[in-house]
BAFIPA-755761 format. One line per field, with one value per residue: residue number from 1; residue in one letter; x, y, z of N, C-alpha, C in turn. Coordinates in nm, 3 decimals, decimal comma. Last residue first. Layout:
REM BAFIPA-755761
pos = (NUM ...)
code = (A ...)
n.east = (X ...)
n.north = (Y ...)
n.up = (Z ...)
ca.east = (X ...)
ca.north = (Y ...)
ca.up = (Z ...)
c.east = (X ...)
c.north = (Y ...)
c.up = (Z ...)
//
This chain:
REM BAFIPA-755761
pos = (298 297 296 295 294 293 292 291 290 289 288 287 286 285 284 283 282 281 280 279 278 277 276 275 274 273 272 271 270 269 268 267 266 265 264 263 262 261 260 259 258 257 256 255 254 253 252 251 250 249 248 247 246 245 244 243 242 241 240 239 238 237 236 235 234 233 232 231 230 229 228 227 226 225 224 223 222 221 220 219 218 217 216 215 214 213 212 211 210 209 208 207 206 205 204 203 202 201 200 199 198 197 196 195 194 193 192 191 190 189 188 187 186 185 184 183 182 181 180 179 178 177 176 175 174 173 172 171 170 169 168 167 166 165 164 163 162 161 160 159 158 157 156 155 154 153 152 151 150 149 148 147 146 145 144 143 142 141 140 139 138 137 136 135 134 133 132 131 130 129 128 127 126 125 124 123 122 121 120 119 118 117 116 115 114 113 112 111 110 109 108 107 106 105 104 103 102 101 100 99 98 97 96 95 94 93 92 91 90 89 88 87 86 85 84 83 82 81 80 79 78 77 76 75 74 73 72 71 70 69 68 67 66 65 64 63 62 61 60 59 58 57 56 55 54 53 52 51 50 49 48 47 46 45 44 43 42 41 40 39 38 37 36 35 34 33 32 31 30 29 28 27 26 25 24 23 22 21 20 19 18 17 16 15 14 13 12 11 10 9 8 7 6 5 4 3 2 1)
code = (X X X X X X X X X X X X X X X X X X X X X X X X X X X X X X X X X X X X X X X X X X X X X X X X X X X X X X X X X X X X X X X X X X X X X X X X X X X X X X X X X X X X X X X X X X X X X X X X X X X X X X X X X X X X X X X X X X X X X X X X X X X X X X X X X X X X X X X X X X X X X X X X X X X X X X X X X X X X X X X X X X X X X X X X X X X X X X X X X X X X X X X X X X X X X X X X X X X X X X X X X X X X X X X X X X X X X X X X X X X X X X X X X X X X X X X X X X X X X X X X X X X X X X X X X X X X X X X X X X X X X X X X X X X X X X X X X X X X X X X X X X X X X X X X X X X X X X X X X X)
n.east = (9,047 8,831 8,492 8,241 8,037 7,892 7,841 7,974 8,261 8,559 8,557 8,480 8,686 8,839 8,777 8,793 9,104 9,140 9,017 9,192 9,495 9,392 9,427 9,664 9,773 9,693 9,828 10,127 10,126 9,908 9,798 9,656 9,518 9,462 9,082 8,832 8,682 8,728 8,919 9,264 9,424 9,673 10,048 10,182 10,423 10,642 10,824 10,920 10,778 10,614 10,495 10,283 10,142 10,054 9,910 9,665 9,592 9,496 9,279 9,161 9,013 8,860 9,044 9,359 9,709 9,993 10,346 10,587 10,834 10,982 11,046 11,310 11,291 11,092 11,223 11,561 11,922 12,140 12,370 12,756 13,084 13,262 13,413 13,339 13,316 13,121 12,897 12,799 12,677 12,491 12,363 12,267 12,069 11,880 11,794 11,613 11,418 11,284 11,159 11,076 10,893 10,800 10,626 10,426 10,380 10,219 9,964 9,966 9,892 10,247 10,300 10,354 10,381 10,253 10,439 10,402 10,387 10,423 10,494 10,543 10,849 10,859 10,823 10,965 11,180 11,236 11,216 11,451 11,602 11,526 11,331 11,028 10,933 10,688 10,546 10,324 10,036 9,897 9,590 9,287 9,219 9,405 9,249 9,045 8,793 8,928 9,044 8,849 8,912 8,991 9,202 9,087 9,078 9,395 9,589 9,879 10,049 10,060 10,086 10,369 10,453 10,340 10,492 10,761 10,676 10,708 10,953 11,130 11,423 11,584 11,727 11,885 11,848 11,694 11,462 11,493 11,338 11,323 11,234 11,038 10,984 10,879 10,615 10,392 10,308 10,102 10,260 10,397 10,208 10,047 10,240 10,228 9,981 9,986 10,169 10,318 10,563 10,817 11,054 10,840 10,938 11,022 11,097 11,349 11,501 11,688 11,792 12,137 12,370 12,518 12,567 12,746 13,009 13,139 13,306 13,205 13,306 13,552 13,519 13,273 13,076 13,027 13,144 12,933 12,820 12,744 12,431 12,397 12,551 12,335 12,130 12,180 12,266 12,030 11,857 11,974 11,959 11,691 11,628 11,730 11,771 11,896 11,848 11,999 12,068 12,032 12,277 12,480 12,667 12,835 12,491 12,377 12,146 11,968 11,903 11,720 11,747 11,959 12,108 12,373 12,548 12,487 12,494 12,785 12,850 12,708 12,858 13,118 13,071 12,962 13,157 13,064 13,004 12,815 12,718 12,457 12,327 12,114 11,941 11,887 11,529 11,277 10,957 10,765 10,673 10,708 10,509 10,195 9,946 9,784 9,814 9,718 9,403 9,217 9,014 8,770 8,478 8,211)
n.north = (2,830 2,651 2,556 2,404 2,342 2,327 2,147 2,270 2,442 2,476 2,618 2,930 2,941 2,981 3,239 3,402 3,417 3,501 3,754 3,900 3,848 4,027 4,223 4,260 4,310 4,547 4,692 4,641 4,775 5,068 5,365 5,619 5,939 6,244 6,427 6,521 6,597 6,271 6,119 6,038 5,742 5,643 5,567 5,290 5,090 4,927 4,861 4,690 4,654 4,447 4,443 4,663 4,517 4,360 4,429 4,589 4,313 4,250 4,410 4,610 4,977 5,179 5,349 5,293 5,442 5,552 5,568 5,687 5,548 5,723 5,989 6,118 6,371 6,509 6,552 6,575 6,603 6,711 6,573 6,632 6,529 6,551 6,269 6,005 5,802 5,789 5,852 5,659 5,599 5,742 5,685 5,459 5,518 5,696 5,484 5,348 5,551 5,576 5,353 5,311 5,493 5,588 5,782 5,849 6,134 6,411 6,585 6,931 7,198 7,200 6,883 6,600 6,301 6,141 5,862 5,602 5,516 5,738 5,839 6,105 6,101 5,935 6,126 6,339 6,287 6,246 6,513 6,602 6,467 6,512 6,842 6,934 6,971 6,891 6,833 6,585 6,428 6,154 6,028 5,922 5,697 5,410 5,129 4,897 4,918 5,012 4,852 4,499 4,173 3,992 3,859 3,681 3,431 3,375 3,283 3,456 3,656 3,807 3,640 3,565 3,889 3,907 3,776 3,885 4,125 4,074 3,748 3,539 3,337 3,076 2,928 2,954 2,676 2,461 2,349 2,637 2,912 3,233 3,553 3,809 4,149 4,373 4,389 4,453 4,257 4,200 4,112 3,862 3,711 3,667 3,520 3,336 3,203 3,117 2,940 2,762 2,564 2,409 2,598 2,824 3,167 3,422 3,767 3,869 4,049 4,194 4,387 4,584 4,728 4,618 4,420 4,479 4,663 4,990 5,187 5,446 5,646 5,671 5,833 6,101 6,222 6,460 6,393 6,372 6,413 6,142 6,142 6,238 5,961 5,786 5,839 5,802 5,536 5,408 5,486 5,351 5,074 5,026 5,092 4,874 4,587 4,334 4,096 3,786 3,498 3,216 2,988 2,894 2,824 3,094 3,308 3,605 3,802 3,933 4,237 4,353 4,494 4,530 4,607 4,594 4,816 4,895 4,700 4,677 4,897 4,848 4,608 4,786 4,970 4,779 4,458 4,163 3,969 3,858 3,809 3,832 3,670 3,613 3,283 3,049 3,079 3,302 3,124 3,085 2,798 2,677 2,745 2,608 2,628 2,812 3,004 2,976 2,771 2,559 2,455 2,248 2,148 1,912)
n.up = (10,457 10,621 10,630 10,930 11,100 11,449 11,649 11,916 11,854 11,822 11,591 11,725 11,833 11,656 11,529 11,725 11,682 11,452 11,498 11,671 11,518 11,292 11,451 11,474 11,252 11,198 11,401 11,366 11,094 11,075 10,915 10,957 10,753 10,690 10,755 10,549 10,329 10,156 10,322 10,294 10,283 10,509 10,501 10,728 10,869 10,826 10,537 10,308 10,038 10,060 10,362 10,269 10,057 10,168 10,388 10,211 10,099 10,350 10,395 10,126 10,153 10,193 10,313 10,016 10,103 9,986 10,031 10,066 10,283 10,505 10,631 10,715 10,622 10,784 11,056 10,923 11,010 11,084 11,325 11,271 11,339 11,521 11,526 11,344 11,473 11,636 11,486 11,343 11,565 11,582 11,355 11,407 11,617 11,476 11,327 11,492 11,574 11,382 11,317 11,586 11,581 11,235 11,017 10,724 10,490 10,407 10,376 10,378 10,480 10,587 10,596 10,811 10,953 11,218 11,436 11,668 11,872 12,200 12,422 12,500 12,494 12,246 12,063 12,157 12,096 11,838 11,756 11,804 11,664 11,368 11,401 11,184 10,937 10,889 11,219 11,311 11,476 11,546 11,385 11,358 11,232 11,205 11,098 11,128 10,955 10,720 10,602 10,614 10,572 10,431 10,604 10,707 10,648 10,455 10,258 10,289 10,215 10,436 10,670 10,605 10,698 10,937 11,030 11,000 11,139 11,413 11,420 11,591 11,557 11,717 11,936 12,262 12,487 12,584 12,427 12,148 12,161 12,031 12,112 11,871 11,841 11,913 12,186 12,323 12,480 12,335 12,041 12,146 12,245 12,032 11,917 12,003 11,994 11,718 11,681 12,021 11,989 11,942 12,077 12,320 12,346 12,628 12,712 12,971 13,136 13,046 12,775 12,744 12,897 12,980 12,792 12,645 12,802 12,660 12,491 12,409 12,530 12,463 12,179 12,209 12,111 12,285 12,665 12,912 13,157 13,333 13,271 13,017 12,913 12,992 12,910 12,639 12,598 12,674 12,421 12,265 12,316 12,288 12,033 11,898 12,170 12,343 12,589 12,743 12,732 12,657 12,535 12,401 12,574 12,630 12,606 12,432 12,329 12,053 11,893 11,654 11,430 11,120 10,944 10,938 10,986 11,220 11,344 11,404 11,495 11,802 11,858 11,897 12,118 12,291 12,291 12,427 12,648 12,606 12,225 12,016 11,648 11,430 11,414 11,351 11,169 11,224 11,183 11,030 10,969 11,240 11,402 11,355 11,207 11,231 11,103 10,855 10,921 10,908 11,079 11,015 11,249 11,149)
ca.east = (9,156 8,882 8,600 8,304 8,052 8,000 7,700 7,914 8,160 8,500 8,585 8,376 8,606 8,868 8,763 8,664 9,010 9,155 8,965 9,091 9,449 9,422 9,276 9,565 9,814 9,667 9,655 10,057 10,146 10,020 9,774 9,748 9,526 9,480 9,229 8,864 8,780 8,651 8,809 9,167 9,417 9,522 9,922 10,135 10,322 10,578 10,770 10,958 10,833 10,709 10,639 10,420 10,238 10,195 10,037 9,783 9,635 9,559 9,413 9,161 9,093 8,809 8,961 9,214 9,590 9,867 10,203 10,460 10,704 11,029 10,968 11,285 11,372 11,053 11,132 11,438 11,792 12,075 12,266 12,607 12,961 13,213 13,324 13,336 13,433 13,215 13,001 12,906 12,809 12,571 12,438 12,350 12,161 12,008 11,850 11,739 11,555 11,395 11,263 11,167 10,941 10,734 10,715 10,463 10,394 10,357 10,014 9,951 9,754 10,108 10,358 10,335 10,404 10,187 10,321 10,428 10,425 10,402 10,458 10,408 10,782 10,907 10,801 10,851 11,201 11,245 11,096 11,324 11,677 11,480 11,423 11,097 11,067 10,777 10,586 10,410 10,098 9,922 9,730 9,323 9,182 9,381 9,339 9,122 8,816 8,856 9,161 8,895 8,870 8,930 9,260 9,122 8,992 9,317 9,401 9,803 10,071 10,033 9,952 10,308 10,442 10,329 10,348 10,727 10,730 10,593 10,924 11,004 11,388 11,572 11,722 11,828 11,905 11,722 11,537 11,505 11,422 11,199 11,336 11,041 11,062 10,858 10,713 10,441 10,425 10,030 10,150 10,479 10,265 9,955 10,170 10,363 10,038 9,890 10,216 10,188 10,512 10,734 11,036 10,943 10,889 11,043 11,005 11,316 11,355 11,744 11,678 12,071 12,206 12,481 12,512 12,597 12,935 13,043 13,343 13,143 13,119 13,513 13,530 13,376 13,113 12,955 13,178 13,054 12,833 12,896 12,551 12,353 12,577 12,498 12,103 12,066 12,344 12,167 11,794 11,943 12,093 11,781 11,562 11,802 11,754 11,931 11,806 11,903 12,062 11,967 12,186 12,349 12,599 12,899 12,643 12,369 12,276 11,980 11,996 11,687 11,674 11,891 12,002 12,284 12,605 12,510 12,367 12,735 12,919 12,661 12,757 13,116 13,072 12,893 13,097 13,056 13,150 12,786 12,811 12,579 12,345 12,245 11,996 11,985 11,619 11,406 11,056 10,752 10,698 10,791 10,584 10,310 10,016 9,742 9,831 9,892 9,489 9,387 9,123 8,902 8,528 8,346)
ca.north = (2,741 2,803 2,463 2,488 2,257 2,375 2,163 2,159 2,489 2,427 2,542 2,849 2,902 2,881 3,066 3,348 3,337 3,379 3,674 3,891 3,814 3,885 4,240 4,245 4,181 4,434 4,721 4,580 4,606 4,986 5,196 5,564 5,870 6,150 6,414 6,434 6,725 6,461 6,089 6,093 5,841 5,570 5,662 5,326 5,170 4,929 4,958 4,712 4,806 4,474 4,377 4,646 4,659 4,322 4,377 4,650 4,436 4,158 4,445 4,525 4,869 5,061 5,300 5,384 5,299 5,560 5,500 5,792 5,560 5,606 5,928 6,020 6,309 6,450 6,462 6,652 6,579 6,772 6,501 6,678 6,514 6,657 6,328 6,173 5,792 5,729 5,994 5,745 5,474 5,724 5,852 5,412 5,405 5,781 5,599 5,291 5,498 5,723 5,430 5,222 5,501 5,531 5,766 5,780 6,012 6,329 6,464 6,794 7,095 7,247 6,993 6,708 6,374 6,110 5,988 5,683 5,444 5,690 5,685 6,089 6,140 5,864 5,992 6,362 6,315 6,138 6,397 6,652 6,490 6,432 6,764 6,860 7,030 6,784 6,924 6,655 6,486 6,254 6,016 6,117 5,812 5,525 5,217 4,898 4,856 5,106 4,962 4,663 4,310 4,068 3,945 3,844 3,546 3,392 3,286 3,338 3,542 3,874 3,705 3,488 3,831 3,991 3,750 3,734 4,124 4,134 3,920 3,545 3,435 3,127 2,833 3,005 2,731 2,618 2,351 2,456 2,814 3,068 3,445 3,693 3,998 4,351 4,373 4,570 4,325 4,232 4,228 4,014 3,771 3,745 3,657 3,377 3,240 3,200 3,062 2,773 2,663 2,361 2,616 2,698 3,061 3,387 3,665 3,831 3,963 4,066 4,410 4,450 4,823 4,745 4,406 4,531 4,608 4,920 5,075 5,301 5,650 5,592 5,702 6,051 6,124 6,441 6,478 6,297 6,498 6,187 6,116 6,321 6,110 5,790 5,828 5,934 5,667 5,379 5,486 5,489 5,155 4,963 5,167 4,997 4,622 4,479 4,161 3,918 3,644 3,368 3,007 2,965 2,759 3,027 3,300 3,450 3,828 3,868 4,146 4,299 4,605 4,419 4,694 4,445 4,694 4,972 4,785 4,551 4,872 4,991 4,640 4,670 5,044 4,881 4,637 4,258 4,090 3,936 3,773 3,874 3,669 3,657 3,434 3,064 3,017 3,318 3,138 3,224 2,865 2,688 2,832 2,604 2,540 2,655 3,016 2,954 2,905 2,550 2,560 2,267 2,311 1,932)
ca.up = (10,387 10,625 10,658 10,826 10,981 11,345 11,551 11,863 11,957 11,971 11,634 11,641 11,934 11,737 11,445 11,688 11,835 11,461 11,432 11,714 11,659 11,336 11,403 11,646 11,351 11,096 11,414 11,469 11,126 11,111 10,951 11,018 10,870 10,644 10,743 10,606 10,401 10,169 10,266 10,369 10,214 10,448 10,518 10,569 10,863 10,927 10,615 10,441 10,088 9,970 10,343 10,380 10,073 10,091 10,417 10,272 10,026 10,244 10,456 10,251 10,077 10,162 10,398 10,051 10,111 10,037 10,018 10,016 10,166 10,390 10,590 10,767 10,560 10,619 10,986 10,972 10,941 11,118 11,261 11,301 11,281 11,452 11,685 11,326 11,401 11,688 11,568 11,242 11,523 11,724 11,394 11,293 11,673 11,571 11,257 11,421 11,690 11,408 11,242 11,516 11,663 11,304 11,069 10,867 10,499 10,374 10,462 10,293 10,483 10,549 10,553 10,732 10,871 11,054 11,398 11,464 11,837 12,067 12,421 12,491 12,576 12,364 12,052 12,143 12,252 11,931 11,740 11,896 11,764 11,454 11,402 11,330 10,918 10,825 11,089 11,350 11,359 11,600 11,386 11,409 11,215 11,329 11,133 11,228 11,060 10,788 10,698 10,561 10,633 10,335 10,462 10,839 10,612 10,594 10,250 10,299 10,145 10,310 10,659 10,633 10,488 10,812 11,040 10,988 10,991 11,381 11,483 11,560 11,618 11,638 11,822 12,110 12,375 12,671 12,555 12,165 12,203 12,027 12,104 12,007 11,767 11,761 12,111 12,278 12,538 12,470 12,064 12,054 12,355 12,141 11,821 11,988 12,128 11,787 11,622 11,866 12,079 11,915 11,902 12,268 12,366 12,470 12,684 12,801 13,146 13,122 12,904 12,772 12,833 13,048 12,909 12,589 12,756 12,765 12,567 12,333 12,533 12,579 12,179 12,275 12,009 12,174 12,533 12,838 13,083 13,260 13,442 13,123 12,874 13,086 13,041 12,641 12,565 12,761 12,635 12,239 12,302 12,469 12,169 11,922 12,058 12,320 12,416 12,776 12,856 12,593 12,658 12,311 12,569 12,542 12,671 12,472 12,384 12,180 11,907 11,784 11,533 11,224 10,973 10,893 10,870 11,088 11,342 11,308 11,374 11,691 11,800 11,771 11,989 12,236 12,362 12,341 12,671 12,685 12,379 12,030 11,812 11,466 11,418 11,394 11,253 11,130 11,238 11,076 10,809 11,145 11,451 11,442 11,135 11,331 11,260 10,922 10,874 10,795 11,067 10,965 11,212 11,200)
c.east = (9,241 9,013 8,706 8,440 8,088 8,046 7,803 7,850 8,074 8,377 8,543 8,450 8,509 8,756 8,769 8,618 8,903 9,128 8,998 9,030 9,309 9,424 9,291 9,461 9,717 9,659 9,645 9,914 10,065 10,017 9,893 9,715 9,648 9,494 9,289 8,998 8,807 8,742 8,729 9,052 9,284 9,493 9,814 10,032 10,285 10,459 10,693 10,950 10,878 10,825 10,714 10,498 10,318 10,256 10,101 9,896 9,732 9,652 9,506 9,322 9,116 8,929 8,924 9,161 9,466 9,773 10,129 10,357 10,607 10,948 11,022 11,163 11,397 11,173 11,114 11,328 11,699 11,953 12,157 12,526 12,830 13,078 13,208 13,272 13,487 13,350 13,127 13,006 12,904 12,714 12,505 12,440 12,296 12,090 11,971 11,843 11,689 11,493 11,358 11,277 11,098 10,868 10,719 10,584 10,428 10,403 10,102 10,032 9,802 9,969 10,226 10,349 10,339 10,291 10,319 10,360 10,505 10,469 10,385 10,364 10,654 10,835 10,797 10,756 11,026 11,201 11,100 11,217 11,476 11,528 11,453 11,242 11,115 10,931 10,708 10,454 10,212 10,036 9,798 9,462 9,181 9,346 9,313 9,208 8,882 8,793 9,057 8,995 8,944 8,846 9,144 9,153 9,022 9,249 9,344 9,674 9,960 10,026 9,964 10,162 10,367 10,342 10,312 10,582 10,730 10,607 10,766 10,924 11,224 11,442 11,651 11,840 11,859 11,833 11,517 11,514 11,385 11,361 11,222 11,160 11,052 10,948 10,740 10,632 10,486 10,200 10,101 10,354 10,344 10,061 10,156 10,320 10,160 9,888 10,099 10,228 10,408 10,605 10,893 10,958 10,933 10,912 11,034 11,200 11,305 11,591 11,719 11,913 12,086 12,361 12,459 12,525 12,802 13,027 13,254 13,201 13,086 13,357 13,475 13,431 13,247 13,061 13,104 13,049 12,949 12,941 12,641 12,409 12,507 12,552 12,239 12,113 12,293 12,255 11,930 11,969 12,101 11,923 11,687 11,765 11,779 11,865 11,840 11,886 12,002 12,002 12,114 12,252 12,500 12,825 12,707 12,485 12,212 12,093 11,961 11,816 11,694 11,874 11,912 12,153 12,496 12,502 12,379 12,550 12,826 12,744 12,692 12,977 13,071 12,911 13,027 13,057 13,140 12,932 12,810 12,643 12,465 12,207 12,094 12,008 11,795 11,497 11,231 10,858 10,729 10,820 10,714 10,433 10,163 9,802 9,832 9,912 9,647 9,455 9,241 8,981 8,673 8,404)
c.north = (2,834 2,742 2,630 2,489 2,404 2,329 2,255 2,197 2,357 2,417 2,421 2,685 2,877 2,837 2,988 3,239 3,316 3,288 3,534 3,771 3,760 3,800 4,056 4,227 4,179 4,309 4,572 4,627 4,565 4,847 5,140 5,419 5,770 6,067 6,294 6,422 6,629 6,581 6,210 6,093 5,905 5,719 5,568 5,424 5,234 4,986 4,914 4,831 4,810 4,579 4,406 4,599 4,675 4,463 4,319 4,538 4,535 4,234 4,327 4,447 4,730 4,958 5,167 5,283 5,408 5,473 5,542 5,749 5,654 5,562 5,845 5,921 6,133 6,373 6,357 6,543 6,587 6,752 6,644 6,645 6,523 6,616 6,491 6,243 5,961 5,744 5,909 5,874 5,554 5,626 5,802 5,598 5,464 5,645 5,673 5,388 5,391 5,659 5,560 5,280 5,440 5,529 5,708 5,771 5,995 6,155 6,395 6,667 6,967 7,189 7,110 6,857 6,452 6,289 5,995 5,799 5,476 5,615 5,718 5,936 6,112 5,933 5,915 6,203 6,332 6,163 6,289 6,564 6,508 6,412 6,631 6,826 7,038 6,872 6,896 6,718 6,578 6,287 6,125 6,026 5,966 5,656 5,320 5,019 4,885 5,031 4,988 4,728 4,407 4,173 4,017 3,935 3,666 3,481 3,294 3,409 3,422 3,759 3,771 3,520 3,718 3,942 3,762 3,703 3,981 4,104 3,909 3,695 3,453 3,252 2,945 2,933 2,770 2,672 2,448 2,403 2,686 2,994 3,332 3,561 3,928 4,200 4,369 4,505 4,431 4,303 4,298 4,133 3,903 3,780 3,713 3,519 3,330 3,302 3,168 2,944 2,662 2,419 2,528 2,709 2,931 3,266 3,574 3,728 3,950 3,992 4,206 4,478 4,752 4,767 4,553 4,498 4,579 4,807 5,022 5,204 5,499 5,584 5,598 5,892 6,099 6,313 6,358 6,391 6,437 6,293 6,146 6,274 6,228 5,890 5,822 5,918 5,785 5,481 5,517 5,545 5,296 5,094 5,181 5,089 4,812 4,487 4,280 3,964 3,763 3,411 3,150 2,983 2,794 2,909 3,166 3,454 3,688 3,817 4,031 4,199 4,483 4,524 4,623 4,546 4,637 4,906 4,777 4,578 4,763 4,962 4,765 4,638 4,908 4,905 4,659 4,383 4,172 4,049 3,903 3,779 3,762 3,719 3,452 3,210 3,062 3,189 3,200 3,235 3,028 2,765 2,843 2,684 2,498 2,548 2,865 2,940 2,874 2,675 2,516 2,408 2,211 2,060)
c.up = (10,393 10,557 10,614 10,781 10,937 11,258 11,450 11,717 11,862 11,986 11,741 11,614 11,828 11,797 11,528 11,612 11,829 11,667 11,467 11,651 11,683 11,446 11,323 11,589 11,471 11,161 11,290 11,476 11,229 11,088 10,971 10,959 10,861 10,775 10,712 10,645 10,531 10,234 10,271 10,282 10,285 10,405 10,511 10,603 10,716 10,956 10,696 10,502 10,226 9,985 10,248 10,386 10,170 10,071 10,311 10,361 10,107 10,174 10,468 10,293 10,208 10,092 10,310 10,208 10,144 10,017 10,019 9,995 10,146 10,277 10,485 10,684 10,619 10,550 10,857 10,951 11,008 11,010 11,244 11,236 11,412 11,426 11,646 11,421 11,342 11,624 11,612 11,386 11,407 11,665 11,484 11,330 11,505 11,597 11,353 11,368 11,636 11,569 11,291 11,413 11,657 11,457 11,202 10,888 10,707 10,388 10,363 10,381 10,420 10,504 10,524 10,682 10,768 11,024 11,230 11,488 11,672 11,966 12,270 12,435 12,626 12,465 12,196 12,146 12,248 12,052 11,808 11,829 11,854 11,597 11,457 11,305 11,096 10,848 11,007 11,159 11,383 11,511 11,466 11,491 11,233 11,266 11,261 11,233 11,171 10,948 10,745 10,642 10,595 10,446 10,386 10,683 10,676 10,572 10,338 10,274 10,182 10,180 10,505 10,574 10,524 10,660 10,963 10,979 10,947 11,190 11,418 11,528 11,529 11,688 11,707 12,020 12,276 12,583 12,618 12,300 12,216 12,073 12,087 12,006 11,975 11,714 11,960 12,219 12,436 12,467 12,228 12,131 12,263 12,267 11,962 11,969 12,143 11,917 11,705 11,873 11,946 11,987 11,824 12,116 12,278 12,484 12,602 12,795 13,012 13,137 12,933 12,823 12,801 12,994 13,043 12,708 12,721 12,699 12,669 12,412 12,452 12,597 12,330 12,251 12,059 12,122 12,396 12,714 12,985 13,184 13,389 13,236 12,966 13,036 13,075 12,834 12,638 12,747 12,718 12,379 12,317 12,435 12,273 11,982 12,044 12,200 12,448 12,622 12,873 12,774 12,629 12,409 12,465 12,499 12,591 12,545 12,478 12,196 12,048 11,785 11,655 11,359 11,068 10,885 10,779 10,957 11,245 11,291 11,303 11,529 11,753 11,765 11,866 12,101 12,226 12,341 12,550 12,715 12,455 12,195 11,876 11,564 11,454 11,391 11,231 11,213 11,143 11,115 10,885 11,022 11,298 11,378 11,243 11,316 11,361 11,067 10,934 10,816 11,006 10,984 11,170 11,139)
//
């Protein structure tokens, strides 16, 4: 008889943030860009007076909504009327979620296929709490799942697409988005600086968009390198146990991997740690399933 003890098989509870913070559909803009600012929270879901889920704004949705009604309105830089919308303008309305008695396995494989970083979980039909990429993460940095003694060299990304640590982020974003990237790798002449990832420079302009609200003057004129948040570096042979406590300790999303000879530096993310979980814990399963299997995974 196959024992899967891993977390994954445990259900949804030790991952879940329960009762999040939630917004209403008459909320404007500018009071969530205030309460951004505040919590540093990236995923709001927007309920109605039932805790019914309507839709998610997170700080992409906000960025997108500014960037697209300032080119229809030629609206002036840090105009107050640029915040009176509701979040429902900017809202996405096809929200994935799943139950609160849902499996953690399934929860994972929809974050990852949809390129998400948090999942509603509902009781019924009422938010009951929330599920991101970072929940896995310490979960996975804290448990005895064998996925923990595979290597970076497994899964990172070996040729990172690189930008100059003196970009603005104004034009890194447009770069990010343009070419669908998720991080690039920071640098400075032959020396690799550190990651930066899509998240970070779209939380960053959300919290600028909430200081113009108050200083129509104010100018964002930071640069890349002032974006990078860790100077980590993880060797190829390290395993990737190791690199998700580094991640969670340091709430970061990404982490150099130190280059090897005349080798350049490279990429490791949450979501390459989390898909390489993924993979595994479907091979336990099905070793599971399969007759004549005597093993036990703690």
């Amino acid at each position: 008889m196959f024992v899967n003890q891993s977390f994954l098989s445990h259900g949804l509870d030790s991952l879940v943030t329960f009762n999040p913070i939630s917004i209403h559909s008459d909320t404007q803009l500018g009071e969530l860009l205030e309460r951004l600012y505040c919590t540093g929270i990236h995923h709001w879901p927007v309920v109605n007076c039932h805790h019914q889920i309507l839709g998610m704004v997170t700080d992409r949705d906000i960025i997108r909504f500014f960037k697209s009604h300032r080119l229809r309105n030629h609206a002036n830089q840090g105009a107050r009327d640029e915040y009176r919308f509701p979040v429902t303008d900017c809202m996405t309305t096809q929200v994935e979620t799943i139950a609160a008695d849902g499996d953690a396995l399934e929860a994972l494989e929809r974050i990852l296929s949809h390129h998400f970083h948090g999942l509603p979980v509902l009781n019924g039909d009422s938010l009951c709490g929330l599920v991101t990429t970072s929940d896995y993460i310490r979960e996975f940095a804290y448990s005895s799942h064998p996925t923990r003694d595979a290597t970076v060299g497994q899964v990172y990304d070996d040729s990172p697409t690189v930008v100059d640590s003196h970009m603005l982020i104004t034009d890194l974003y447009e770069k990010l988005i343009r070419e669908r990237l998720e991080y690039v790798l920071v640098t400075e002449g032959e020396c690799a600086l550190g990651v930066v990832t899509v998240r970070d420079v779209s939380f960053h302009l959300c919290r600028q968009l909430a200081h113009s609200a108050f200083d129509p003057n104010h100018e964002d004129t930071r640069r890349a390198v002032d974006m990078v948040k860790s100077t980590s570096c993880v060797r190829v042979s390290a395993d990737l146990g190791h690199v998700a406590t580094i991640l969670m300790e340091q709430n970061i999303r990404a982490t150099m991997v130190c280059p090897r000879g005349s080798e350049p530096a490279g990429v490791i993310t949450e979501e390459q740690i989390l898909g390489m979980l993924c993979q595994q814990e479907r091979i336990l399963n099905l070793a599971a399933n399969s007759p004549g299997s005597v093993r036990s995974i703690l």
